[in-house]
N, C-alpha and C positions, 0 to 999 in steps of 0.2 A: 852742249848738253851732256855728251858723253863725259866729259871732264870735269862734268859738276856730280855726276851721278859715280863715279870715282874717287871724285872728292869728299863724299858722303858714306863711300865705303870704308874710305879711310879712318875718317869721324868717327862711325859708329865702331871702328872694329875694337876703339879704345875704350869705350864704356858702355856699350850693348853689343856685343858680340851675336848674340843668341838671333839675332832679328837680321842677318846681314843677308841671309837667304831668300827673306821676302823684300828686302832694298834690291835687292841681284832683280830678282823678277819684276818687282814693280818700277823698276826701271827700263828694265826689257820693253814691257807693257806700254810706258811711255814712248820711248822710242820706234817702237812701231804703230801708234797713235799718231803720233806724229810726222811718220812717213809715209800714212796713207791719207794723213788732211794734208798734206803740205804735198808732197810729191807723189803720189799714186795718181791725180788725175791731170796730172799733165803726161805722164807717162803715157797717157792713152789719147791725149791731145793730136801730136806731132808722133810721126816718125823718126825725123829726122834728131830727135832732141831725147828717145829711148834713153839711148846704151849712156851719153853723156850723164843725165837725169838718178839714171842708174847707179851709176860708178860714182856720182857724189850722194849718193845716200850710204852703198855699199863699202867702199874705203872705209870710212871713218867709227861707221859701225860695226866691221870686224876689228878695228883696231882697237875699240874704245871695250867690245865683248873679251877678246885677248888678253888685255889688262885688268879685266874686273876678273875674269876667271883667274889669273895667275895671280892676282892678288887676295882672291879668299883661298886658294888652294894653299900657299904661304900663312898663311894666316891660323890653316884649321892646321899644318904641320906644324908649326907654331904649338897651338893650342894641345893638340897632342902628344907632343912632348912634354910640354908643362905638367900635361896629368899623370903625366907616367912615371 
């Protein structure tokens, strides 16, 4: 999911730029939709399956956040160069 939602930033940063800020968030939005139907209630199921539960929701979604941020951060340097 993350890597389609990157995929999508990529997309648009070539012919809508202007909109990559609300793709940023409403991507956010889904990913954590998504990790409270899917993983939040097992979370509070078991004990023993927390931290596991946890750290695969957790990994992937700071890795997937890191890249989208570094990816429009390039992108508006980018951009503010060009206008300059």
């Amino acid at each position: 999911m993350g890597v389609g939602i990157v995929s999508t930033l990529i997309f648009l940063s070539k012919s809508k730029g202007e909109i990559l800020g609300f793709v940023f968030m409403g991507g956010s939005l889904i990913k954590f939709a998504v990790f409270f139907v899917l993983f939040y209630p097992e979370l509070h199921e078991n004990d023993a399956s927390k931290k596991a539960t946890f750290i695969l929701f957790f990994i992937p979604y700071v890795i997937t956040v890191i890249t989208e941020v570094w990816y429009l951060i390039r992108y508006l340097n980018k951009e503010s160069e060009n206008e300059a």
